[in-house]
C-alpha positions, -999 to 999 in steps of 0.1 A, spaced: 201 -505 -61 229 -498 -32 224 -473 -5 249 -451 -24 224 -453 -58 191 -447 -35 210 -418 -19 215 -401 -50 177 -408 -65 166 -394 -29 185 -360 -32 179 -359 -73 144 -366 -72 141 -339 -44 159 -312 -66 137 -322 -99 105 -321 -82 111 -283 -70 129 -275 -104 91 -283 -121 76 -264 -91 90 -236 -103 89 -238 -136 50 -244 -132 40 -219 -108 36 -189 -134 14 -209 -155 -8 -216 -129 -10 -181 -116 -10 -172 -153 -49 -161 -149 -45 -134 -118 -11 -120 -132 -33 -110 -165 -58 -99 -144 -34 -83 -126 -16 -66 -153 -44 -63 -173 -20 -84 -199 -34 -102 -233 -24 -136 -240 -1 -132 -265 18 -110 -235 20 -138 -215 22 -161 -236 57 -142 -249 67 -138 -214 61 -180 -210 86 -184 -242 111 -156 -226 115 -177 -195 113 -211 -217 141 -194 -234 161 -187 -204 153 -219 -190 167 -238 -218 197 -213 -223 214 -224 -188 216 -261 -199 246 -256 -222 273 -239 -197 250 -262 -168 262 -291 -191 300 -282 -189 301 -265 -153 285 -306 -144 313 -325 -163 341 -300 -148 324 -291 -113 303 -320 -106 263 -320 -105 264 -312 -64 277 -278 -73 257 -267 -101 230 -279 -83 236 -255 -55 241 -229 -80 209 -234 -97 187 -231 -66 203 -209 -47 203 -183 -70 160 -197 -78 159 -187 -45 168 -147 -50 151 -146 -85 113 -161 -69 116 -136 -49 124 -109 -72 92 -128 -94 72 -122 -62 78 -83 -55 74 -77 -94 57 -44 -96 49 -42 -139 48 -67 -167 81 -55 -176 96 -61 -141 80 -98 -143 96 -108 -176 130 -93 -162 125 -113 -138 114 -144 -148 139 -145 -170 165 -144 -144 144 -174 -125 140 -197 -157 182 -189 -163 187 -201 -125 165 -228 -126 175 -238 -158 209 -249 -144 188 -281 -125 185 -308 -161 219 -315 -173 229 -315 -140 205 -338 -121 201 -358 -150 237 -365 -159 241 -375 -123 216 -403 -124 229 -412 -160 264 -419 -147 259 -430 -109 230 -458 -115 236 -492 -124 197 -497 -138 200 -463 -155 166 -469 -171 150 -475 -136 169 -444 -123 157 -422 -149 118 -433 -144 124 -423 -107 134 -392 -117 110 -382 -139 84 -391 -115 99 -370 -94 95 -342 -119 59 -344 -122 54 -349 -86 65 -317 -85 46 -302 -114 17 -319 -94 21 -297 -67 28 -266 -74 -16 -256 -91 -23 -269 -52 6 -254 -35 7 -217 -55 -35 -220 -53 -35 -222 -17 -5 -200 -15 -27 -174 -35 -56 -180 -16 -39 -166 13 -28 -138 -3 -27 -131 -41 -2 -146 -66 31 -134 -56 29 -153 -24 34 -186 -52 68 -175 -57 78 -165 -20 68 -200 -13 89 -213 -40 120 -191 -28 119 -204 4 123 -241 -5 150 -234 -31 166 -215 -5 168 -250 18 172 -269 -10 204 -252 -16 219 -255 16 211 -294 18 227 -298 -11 258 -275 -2 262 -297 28 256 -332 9 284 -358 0 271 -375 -36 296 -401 -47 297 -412 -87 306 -447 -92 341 -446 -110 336 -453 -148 300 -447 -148 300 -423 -171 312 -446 -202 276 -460 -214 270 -488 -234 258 -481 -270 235 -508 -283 234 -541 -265 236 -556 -299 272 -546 -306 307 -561 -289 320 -542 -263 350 -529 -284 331 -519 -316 328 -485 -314 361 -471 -320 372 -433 -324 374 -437 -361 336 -451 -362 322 -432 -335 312 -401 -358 285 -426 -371 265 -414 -344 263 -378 -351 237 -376 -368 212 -397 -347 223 -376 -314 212 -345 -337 178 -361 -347 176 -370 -308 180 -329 -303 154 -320 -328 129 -346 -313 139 -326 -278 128 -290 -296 96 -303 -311 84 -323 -279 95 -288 -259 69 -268 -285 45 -291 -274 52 -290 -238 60 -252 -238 25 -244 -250 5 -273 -230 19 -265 -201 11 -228 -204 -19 -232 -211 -37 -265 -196 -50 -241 -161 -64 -219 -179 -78 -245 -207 -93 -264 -179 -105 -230 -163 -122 -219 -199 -139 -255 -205 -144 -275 -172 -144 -252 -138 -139 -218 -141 -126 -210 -102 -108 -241 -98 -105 -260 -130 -66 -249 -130 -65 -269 -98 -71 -303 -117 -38 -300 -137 -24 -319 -106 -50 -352 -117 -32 -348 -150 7 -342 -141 1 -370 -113 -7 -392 -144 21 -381 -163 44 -397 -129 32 -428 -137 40 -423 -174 77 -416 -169 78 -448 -144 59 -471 -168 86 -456 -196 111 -458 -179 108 -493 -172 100 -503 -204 132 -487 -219 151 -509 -194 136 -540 -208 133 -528 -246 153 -509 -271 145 -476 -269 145 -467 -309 113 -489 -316 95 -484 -286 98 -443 -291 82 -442 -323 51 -461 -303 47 -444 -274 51 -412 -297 17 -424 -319 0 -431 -288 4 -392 -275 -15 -380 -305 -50 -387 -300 -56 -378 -270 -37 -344 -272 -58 -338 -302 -93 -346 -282 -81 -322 -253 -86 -296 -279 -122 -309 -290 -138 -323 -255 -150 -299 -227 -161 -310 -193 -151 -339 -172 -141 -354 -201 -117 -330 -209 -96 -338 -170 -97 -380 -187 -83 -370 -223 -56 -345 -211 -41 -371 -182 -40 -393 -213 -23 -370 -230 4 -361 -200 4 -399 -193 20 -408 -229 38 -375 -230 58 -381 -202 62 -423 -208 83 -408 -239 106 -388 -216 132 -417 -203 132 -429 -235 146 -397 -251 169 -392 -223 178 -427 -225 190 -419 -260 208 -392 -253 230 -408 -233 235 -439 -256 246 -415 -285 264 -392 -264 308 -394 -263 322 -411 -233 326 -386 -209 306 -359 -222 275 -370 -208 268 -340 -187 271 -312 -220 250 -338 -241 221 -331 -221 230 -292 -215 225 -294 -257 194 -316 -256 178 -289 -227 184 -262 -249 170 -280 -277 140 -285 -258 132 -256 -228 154 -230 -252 142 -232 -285 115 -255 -274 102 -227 -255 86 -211 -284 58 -230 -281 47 -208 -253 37 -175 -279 32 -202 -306 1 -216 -285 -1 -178 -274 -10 -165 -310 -35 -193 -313 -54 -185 -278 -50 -146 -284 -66 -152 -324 -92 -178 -313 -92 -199 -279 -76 -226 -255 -91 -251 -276 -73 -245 -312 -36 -240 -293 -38 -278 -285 -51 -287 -321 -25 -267 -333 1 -282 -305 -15 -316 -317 -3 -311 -352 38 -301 -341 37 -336 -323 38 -354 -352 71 -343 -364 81 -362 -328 68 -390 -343 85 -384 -376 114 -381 -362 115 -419 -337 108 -434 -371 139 -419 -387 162 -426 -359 143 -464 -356 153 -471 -390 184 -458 -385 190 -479 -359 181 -510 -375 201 -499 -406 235 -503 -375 221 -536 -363 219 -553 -399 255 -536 -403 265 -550 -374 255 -583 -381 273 -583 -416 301 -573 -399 299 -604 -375 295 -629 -400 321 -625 -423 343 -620 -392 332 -654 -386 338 -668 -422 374 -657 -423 382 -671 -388 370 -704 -404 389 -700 -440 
């Protein structure tokens, strides 16, 4: 990469890692706002899917304001005003108050995705590379924030968490306010499938890829069920089965995994096609999300990092797609769609996993998270065959080009 590309992976993976801060820090405090409240889980729970909902609402105009703005501007938008809603989170004095709030937060922060993302998309060369960066970046962040709004609390109580978090969206803002970010010109037109000619997808054909980006957005609300409700509830699952005073801190063991996920995936989508290596990597989630619902213990710290691990190794991949399905030049509203798909309506996985914690415990949300994976899984196998069905097309296509030139 150039200084230009490492510049902009710097200042995006900067942005991502606080977005994930504070989308993570009300899960982690989850257990002393019910106390605090005196809240059932089903309460917060609704108020997780309210903020999911918010948080995946902003992608859509994010998308647009990013391909008519630029991403340096939305992204000044979206944590500057994080920066007045955390603290608004923070001085909440009722449930009510909180979810008024946190919606306002998850609508704010929710502006970061399509923005940061679509930046990386269009500006580096080794786009798969670039996107494993910045997903590591991601759950660097989500690392963080059980240590940083733990401590925070410690201090204090919980609504320190979110002061702390308004105070580095606040100087997040104004770096990126005063930061020059350069896209390379004609980045934004991606290649499609490495196995076709340059010129083969013309306007009259490009339709044929409709349907696949759709697939891609339902695979985006079924993996955001999943990660709605894990993430919800992983501190308190570890609290309930492992550690009760600091099991919530050892979601950071699994999210760091997840970092090295989203690398390892990212990687391998710039050396593989990404159809038949989702389908994979989606199989490969399933087990050990289903055994963080059975095992208690230490074990239970080893099967959920597995879990996050393969979770997050799926991410590039998905994004990757998105990109490769996605109209030249609309890029940045592709992935507003897709973060709608999976934060928005995604985000009902949050009362989903709710209902099933309220009813019976941690333990049957993540079976019951387990069993809305495999439609992720369904899905990659759809769009792999698909894919393969445009290859063999392709080829066809090739070789009686071929015979005519010789007749």
């Amino acid at each position: 990469m150039n200084p230009g590309e490492r510049r902009i992976i710097t200042y995006v993976a900067m942005a991502h890692g606080l977005a994930h801060i504070l989308e993570l820090t009300y899960p982690v405090m989850l257990s002393r706002i019910e106390d605090d409240f005196e809240l059932r889980a089903v309460v917060t729970g609704a108020i997780a899917t309210i903020f999911g909902w918010a948080f995946g609402s902003s992608a859509i105009p994010a998308g647009f304001l990013a391909d008519r703005l630029g991403s340096r501007q939305v992204l000044v938008y979206a944590f500057g005003g994080s920066a007045v809603m955390a603290v608004l989170v923070g001085l909440s004095p009722n449930a009510w108050f909180l979810g008024a709030a946190l919606l306002g937060l998850g609508l704010t922060a929710g502006l970061y995705h399509p923005a940061g993302i679509s930046l990386v998309a269009q500006a580096v060369r080794q786009r798969g590379i670039g996107l494993g960066f910045h997903g590591v970046a991601g759950n660097v962040g989500q690392a963080m924030a059980p240590a940083l709004a733990i401590g925070l609390a410690a201090l204090y109580d919980w609504r320190l968490a979110f002061f702390g978090g308004a105070a580095l969206s606040a100087v997040l803002a104004l770096v990126m306010a005063t930061t020059r970010l350069n896209v390379r010109e004609g980045a934004e037109t991606v290649i499609v499938d490495a196995a076709e000619e340059a010129g083969d997808r013309s306007p009259k054909e490009g339709n044929r890829y409709f349907v696949p980006l759709l697939l891609v957005y339902a695979a985006f609300i079924v993996s955001g069920m999943v990660y709605r409700g894990a993430i919800t509830y992983l501190p308190k699952h570890l609290e309930d089965f492992f550690n009760e005073d600091f099991g919530g801190a050892f979601v950071t063991v699994a999210l760091l995994t997840g970092a090295a996920g989203q690398l390892i995936g990212g990687s391998l989508s710039q050396r593989y096609r990404l159809e038949p290596l989702a389908p994979v990597i989606c199989l490969l989630t399933i087990p050990p999300l289903i055994l963080t619902g059975i095992v208690t213990g230490p074990g239970l710290v080893v099967v959920a990092s597995a879990f996050v691990f393969f979770y997050f190794a799926a991410q590039p991949l998905w994004t990757g797609l998105i990109a490769d399905y996605s109209p030249p030049g609309a890029i940045g509203r592709s992935y507003g769609f897709s973060f709608f798909a999976g934060f928005g309506l995604g985000g009902t996985g949050g009362i989903i996993a709710g209902v099933f914690v309220d009813v019976w415990d941690t333990q049957a949300a993540f079976l019951g998270l387990s069993a809305i994976m495999v439609g992720s899984l369904l899905i990659a196998l759809v769009l792999w065959a698909m894919a393969e069905k445009r290859r063999q097309g392709a080829g066809d296509r090739r070789q009686e080009t071929g015979a005519g030139a010789e007749v």
